[in-house]
N, C-alpha and C positions, 0 to 999 in steps of 0.2 A: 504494500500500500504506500502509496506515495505523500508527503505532505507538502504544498507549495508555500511558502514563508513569503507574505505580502507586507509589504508596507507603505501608508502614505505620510506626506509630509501635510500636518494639519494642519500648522501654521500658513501654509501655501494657502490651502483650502480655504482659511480665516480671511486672508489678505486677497484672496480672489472676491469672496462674500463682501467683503468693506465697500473693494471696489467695483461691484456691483450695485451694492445698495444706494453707492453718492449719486448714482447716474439718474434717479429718482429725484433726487433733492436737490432745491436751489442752489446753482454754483456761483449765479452775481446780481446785484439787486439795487435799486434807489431806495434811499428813505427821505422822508419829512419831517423835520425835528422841529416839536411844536413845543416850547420851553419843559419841560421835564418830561415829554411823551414824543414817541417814535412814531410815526405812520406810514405802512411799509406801502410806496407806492407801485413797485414792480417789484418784482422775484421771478426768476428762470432759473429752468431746470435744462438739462442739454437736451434731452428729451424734449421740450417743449419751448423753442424760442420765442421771442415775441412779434406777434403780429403786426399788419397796419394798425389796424385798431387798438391794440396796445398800446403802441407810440403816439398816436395822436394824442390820447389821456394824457400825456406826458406832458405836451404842448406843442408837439409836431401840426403845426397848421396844414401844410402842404403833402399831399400825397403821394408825389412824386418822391420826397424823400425819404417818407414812412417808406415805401414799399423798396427801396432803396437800400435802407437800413437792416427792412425786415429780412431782405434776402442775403443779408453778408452775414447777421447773424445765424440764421438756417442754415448757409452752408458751413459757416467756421462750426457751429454747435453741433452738426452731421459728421466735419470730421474729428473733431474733442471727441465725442460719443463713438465713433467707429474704433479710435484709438485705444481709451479708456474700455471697449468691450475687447478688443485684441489682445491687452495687458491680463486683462481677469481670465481670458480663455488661456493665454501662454502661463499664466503664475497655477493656473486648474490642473492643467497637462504637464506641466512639471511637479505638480505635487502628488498628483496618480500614480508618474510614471518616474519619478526621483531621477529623471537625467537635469544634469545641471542646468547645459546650454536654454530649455526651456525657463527656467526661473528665472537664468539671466536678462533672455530676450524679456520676458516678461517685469523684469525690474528695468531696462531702459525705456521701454513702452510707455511703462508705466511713469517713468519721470520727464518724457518730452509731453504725456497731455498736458500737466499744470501750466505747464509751461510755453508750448502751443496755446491754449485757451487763454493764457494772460496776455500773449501778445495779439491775440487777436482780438481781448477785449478792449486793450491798448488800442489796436488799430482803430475799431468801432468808435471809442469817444473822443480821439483825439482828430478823428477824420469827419464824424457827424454831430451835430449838435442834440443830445438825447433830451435835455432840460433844456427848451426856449425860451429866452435870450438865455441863460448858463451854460457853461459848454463846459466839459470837464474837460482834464488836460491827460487823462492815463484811468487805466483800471478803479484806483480807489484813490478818492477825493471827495472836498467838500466846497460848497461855494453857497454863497446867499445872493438871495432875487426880492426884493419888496418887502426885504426884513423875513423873510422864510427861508429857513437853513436848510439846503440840501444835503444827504451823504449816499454816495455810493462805493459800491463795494463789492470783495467777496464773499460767499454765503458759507451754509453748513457744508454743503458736497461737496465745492471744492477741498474745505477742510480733512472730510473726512475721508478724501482720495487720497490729502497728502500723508493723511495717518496709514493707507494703504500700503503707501510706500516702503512705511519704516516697517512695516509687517512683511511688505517681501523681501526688503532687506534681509532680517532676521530669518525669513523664510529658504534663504541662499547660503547663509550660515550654517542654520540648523540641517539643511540638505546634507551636508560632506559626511558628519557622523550616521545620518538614517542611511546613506547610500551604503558605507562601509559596513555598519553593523545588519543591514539586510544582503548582502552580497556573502559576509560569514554566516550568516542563518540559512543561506542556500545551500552553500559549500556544504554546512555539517549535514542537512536533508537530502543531499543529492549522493552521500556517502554510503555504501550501501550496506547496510546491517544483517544483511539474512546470515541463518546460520548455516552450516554444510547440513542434508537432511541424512537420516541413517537410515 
């Protein structure tokens, strides 16, 4: 009888799940800062960029720009979300199958989204005007318009993508000893014990 000695790498699995889950949750947002109260004017998830209709609320008068806007975030937010699911599938498959190169691929993947997505949310407000007349200068800043303080920013998922990271980090670590101590747990089952029969 045979025994197959399997093992996964959990932590992979944890840090795949994280960054899955961020892709759900708002990655960048406006607020309204009304003297001690916040009023969250937008939130985006990658998943869900924002419309015309969204941006107009904003103070986008003109359409032409909304629809202009809406469509650099659609696509920069399709490719952040294609990435950040690439990273979760490469950090899955190395953790199933404990070959490194997978978890590695899956840890650069995983650190060009934050990073792609900030420069493209860079792009976005420092190239359209998102708050009319305010225009912000980069991802997260603040600016006031008629005595009303604006702040924009990143959200929970981005956060909790970048917490992904440090989990696959750790997840590349802890690989070397699970590959080793599974590669000896083979050796000793693929050893054959029968005894001579009489």
């Amino acid at each position: 009888m045979s025994t197959v000695y399997w093992r996964i790498n959990s932590v992979a699995m944890i840090g795949a799940a994280i960054a899955l889950a961020s892709v759900f949750l708002p990655w960048w947002g406006i607020y309204e800062l009304l003297g001690f109260d916040t009023v969250s004017l937008a939130r985006w998830a990658l998943r869900s960029p924002p419309g015309s209709a969204a941006l107009r609320r904003l103070g986008r008068p003109d359409s032409l720009s909304t629809a202009s806007i809406s469509q650099t975030f659609t696509f920069s937010s399709l490719i952040v979300l294609i990435l950040a699911l690439v990273a979760a599938s490469l950090a899955l498959t190395g953790g199933l199958t404990l070959v490194r190169k997978y978890l590695a691929a899956g840890l650069v993947v995983s650190i060009l989204t934050p990073v792609a997505y900030t420069i493209t949310i860079a792009y976005v407000t420092s190239t359209y005007c998102l708050l009319f007349p305010l225009c912000a200068s980069g991802p997260i800043g603040t600016g006031a318009v008629f005595g009303t303080t604006y702040t924009g920013g990143f959200e929970t998922g981005f956060y909790i993508f970048i917490v992904a990271i440090v989990v696959l980090a750790l997840s590349l670590v802890l690989n070397n000893s699970l590959a080793r101590t599974t590669a000896i747990r083979r050796a000793e089952v693929s050893v054959p014990t029968s005894q001579p029969t009489r």
